[in-house]
C-alpha positions as CSV (number, residue, x, y, z in Angstrom):
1,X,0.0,0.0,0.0
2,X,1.1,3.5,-0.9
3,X,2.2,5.9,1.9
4,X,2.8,9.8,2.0
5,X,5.4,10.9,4.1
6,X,5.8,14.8,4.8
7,X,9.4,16.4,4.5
8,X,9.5,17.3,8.3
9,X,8.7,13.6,8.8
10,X,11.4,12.5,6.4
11,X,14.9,13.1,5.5
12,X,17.2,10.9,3.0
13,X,19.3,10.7,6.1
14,X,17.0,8.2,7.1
15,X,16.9,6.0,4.2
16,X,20.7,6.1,3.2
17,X,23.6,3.8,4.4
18,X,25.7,6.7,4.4
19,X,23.3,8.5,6.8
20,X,23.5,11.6,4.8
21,X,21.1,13.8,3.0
22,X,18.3,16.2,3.4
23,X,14.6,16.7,3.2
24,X,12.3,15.2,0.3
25,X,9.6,17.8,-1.0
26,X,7.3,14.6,-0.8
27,X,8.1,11.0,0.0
28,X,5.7,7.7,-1.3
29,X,6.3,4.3,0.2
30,X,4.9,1.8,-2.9
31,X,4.4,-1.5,-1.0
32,X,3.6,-3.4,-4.8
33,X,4.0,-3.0,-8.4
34,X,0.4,-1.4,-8.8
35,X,1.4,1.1,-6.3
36,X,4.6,1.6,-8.1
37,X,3.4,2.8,-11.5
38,X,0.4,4.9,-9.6
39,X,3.0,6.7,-7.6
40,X,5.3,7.8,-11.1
41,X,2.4,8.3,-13.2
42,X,1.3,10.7,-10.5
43,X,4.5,12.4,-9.2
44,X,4.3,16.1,-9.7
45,X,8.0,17.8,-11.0
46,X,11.1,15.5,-10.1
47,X,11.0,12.0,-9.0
48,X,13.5,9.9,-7.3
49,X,13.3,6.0,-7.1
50,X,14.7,4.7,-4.0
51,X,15.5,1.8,-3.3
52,X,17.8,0.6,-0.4
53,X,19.7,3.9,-0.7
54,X,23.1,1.8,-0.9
55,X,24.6,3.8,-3.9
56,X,23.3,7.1,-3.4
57,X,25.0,10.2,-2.3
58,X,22.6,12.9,-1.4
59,X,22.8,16.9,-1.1
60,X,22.7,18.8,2.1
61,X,19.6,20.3,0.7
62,X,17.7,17.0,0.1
63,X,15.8,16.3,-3.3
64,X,13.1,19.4,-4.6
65,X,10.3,16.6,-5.3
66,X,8.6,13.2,-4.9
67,X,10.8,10.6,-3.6
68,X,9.4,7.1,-4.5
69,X,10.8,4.1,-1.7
70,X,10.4,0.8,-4.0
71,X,9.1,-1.4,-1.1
72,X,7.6,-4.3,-3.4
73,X,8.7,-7.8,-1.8
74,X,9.3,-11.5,-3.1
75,X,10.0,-13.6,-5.8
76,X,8.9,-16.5,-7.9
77,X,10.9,-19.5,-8.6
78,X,10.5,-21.0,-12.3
79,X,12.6,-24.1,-12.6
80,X,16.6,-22.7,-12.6
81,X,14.9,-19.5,-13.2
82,X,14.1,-16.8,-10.4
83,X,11.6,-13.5,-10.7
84,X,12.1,-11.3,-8.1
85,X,10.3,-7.5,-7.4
86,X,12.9,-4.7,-7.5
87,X,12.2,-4.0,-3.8
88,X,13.7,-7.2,-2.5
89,X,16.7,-6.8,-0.3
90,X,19.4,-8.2,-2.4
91,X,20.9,-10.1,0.3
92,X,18.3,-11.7,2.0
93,X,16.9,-13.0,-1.9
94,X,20.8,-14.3,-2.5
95,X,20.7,-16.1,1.0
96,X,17.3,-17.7,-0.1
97,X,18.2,-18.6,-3.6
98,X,21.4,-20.6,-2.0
99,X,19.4,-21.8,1.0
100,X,16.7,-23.3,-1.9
101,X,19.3,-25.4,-3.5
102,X,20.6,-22.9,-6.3
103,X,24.2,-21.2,-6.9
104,X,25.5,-18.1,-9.0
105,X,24.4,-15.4,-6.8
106,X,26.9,-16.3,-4.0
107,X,30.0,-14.1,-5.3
108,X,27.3,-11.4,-4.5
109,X,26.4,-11.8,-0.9
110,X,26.5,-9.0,1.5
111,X,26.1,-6.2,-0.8
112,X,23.3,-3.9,0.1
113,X,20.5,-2.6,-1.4
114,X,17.9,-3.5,-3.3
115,X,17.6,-6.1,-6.4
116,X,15.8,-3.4,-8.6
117,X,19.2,-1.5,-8.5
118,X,22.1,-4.3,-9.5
119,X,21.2,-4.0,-13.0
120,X,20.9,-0.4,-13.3
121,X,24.5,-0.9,-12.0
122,X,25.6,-4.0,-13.2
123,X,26.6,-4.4,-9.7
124,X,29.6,-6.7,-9.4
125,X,32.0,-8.7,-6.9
126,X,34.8,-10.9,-6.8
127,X,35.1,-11.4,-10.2
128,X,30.8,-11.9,-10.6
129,X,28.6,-9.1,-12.2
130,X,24.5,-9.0,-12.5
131,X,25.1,-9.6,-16.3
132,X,26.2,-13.0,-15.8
133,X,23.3,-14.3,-14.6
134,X,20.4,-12.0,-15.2
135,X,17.8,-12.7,-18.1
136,X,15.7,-9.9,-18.6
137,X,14.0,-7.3,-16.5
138,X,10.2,-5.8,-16.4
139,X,10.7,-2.1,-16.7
140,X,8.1,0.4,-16.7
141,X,9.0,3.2,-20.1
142,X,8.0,6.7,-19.0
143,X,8.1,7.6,-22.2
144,X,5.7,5.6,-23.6
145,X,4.2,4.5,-20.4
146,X,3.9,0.6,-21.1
147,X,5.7,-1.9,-19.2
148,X,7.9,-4.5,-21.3
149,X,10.7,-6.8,-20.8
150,X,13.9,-5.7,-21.7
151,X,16.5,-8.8,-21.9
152,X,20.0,-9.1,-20.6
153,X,21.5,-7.9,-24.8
154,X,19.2,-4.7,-24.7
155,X,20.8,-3.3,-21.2
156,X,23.7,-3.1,-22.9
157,X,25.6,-4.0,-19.6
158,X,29.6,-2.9,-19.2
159,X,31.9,-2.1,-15.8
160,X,29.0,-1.0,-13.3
161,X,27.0,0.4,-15.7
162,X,23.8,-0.2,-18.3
163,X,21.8,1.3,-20.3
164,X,19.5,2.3,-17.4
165,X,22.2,4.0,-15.6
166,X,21.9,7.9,-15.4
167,X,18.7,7.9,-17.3
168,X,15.0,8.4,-15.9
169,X,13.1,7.0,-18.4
170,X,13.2,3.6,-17.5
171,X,11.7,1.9,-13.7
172,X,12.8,-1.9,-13.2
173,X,9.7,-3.5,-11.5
174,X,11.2,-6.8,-11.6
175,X,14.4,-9.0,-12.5
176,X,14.6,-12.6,-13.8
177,X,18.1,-14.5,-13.1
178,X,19.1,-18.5,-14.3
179,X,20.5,-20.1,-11.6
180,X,22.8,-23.1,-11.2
181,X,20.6,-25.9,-9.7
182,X,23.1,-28.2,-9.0
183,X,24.0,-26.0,-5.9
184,X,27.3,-25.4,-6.8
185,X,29.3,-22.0,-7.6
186,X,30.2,-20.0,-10.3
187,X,33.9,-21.0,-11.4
188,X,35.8,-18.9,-8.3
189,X,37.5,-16.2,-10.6
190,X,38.9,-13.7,-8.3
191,X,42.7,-14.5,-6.6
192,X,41.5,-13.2,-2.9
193,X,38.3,-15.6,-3.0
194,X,40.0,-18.8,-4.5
195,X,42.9,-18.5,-1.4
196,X,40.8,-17.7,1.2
197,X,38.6,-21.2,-0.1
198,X,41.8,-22.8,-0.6
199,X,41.1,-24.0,-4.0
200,X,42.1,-22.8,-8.0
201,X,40.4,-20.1,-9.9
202,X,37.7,-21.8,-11.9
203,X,37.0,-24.0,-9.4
204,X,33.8,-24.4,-8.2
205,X,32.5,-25.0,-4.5
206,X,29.2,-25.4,-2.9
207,X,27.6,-22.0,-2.7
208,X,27.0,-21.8,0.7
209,X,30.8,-22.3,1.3
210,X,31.4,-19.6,-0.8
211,X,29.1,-17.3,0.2
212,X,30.7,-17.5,3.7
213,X,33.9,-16.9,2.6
214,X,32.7,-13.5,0.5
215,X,30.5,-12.3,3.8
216,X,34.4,-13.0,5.5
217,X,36.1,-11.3,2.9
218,X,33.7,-8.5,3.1
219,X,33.5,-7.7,7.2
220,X,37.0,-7.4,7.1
221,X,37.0,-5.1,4.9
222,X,33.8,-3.1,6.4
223,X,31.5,-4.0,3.2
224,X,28.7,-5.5,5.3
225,X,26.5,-3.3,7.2
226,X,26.5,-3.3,10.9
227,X,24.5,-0.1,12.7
228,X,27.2,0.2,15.4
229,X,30.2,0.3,12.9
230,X,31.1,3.6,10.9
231,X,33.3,1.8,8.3
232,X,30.0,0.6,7.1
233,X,28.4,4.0,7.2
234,X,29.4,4.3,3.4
235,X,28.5,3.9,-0.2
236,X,30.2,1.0,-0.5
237,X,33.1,1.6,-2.9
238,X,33.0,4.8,-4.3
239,X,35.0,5.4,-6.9
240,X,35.2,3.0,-9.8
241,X,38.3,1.1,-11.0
242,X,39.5,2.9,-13.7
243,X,39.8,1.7,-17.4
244,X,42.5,3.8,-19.2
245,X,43.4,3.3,-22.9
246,X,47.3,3.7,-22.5
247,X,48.6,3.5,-19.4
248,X,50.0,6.7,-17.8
249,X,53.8,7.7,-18.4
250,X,53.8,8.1,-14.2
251,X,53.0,4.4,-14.3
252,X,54.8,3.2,-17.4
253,X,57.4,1.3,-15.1
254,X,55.8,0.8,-12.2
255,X,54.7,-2.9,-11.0
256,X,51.1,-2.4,-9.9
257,X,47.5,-4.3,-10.6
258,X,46.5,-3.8,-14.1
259,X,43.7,-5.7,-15.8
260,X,42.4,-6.6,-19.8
261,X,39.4,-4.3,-20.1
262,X,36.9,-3.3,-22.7
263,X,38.6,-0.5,-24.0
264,X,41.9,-0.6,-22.6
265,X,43.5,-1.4,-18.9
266,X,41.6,-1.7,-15.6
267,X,43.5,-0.2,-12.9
268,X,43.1,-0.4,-9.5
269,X,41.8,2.2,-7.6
270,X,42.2,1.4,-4.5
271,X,46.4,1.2,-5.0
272,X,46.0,4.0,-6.8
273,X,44.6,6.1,-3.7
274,X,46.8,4.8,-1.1
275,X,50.5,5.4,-3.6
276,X,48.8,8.7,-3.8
277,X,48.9,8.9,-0.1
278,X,46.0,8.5,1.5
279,X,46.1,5.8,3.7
280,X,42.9,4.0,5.4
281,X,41.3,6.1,8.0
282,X,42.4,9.3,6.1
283,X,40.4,12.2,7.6
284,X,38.4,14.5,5.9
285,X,36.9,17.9,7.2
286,X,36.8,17.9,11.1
287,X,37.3,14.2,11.0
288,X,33.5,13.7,10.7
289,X,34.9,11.9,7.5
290,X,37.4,9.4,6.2
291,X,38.2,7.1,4.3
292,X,37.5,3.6,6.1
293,X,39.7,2.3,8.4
294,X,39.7,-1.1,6.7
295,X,39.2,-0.1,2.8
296,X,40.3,3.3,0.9
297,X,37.9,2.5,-1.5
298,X,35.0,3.8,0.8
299,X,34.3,7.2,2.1
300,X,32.3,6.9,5.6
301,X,30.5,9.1,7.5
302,X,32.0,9.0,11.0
303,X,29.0,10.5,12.8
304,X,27.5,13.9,12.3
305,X,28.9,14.5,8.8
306,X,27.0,16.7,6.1
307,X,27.3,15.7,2.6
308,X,29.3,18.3,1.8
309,X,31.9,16.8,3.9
310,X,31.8,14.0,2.0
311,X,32.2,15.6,-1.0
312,X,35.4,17.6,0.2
313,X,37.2,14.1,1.0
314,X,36.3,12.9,-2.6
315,X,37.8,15.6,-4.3
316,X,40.7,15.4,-1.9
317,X,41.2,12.0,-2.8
318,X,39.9,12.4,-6.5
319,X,42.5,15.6,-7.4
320,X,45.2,14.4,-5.3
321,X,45.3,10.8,-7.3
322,X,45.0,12.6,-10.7
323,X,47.7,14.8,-10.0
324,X,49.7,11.9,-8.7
325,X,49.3,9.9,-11.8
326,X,47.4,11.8,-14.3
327,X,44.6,9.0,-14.2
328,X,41.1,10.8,-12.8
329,X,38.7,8.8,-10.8
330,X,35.0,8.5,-11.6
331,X,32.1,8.2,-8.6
332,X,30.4,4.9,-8.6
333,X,27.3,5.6,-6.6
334,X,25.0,8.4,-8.1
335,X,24.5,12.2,-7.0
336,X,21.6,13.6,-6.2
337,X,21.2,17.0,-6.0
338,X,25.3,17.8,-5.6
339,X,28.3,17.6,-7.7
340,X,31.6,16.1,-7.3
């Protein structure tokens, strides 16, 4: 069931993981699909979809219209094949699918957020992406107002992005993965996961045994959300590896992580910010910011930031990379209503 919310009742603060973020003109809770569509087709001047507010940085000032919280539930199992609604919480859905008997999601566990979102993002881990699995996805066209399935070829998926990225015109209402029914994992691609299983890349393990090892993997390095640590108060990782097309002259001779990508080389950004010198736990403005103590990938909110802190530390680490090795680092999570 649909819900109006007030802007003195509610702030994006509330519905972030970073904790940051201000007041919503209006805000909608759409408990199903139905409620979904009536809520967009009825939104007066801007609209933001929300969903578990895992990759969104908001501005001080909050968002000048209708925020929409995607609170649809569930999903529907078809064989190897799963449907889920776009408000599912990724994680508990991955638990369930491996807890049913299934693999290929495991590589995923403890990310947060919503399932509407991954393919929007392609969201990816330890060497497994959304486009690997996913089918198609129900999407609701504001521009033509029908709903119709879009398969996995039409998002035109790459590095954390699709065709649904950055653009408003298009609502996933639901997603449709193939699954691995012999309970096993994807082939283990990524170095860090294959030692910490104790096995060879491309082997393949039950998935419960690997998602244990990736929820490991990613406490220890603050990527699971817990209320009562700040390392976790964050976007997750928030600047994206970078793909360069030649590497840099600063880096021509330098031993470092490098990557075959679409396009060029993958680099690692996380090396990348801590040779430019900012180690983990670097501070930003008043030290109501830093960079997590267990990741420099993450920017955290260390109690009683504003976004505009956050922001600061980003450019910080953002300007002081590029001038370091002339390669510029892009956001991962999106903006709303403030700029990098």
């Amino acid at each position: 069931m649909s819900r109006l919310e007030t802007p003195t009742q509610t702030t994006l603060a509330e519905h972030t993981t970073l904790r940051l973020g201000g007041p919503a003109r209006a805000f909608v809770v759409a408990g199903t699909t139905d409620d979904l569509l009536a809520a967009v087709r009825s939104a007066d001047g801007p609209t933001l979809l929300l969903g578990g507010g895992s990759n969104l940085v908001v501005g001080d000032d909050g968002f000048p219209g209708t925020v929409v919280k995607i609170a649809t539930r569930g999903w529907r199992i078809d064989g190897d094949e799963v449907e889920v609604a776009a408000g599912q919480n990724w994680d508990e859905f991955v638990a369930a699918t491996i807890e049913a008997g299934f693999g290929g999601l495991e590589c995923l566990s403890g990310i947060p957020g919503s399932v509407g979102a991954t393919p929007i993002q392609n969201v990816g881990a330890y060497g497994c992406e959304v486009a690997d699995l996913l089918t198609s996805v129900e999407c609701y066209d504001r521009r033509t107002g029908e709903v119709r399935t879009m398969t996995a070829a039409e998002l035109g998926f790459g590095y954390r992005t699709s065709i649904l990225k950055g653009a408003d015109w298009g609502i996933v209402l639901s997603v449709r993965f193939a699954l691995r029914g012999d309970g096993l994992s994807a082939p283990i691609r990524y170095a860090e996961l294959a030692r910490t299983l104790g096995v060879e890349q491309g082997a393949r393990v039950p998935a419960a045994q690997a998602r244990e090892a990736v929820l490991k993997l990613r406490q220890g390095k603050g990527m699971v959300l817990d209320a009562s640590d700040h390392d976790t108060w964050s976007a997750g990782s928030f600047f994206t590896n970078p793909i360069v097309a030649e590497i840099p002259p600063a880096l021509a001779d330098v031993e470092m992580p490098r990557y075959p990508a679409d396009g060029g080389v993958k680099l690692s950004a996380a090396w990348l910010i801590e040779r430019a010198g900012f180690g983990k736990g670097h501070a930003g403005p008043g030290g109501r910011v830093s960079l997590s103590t267990k990741h420099t990938l993450a920017l955290t909110n260390r109690g009683g930031a504003s976004t505009a802190d956050l922001l600061a530390l980003a450019r910080e680490v953002r300007d002081g990379v590029r001038a370091r090795f002339g390669v510029t680092l892009r956001p991962e999570p999106l903006l709303i209503n403030c700029a990098l």
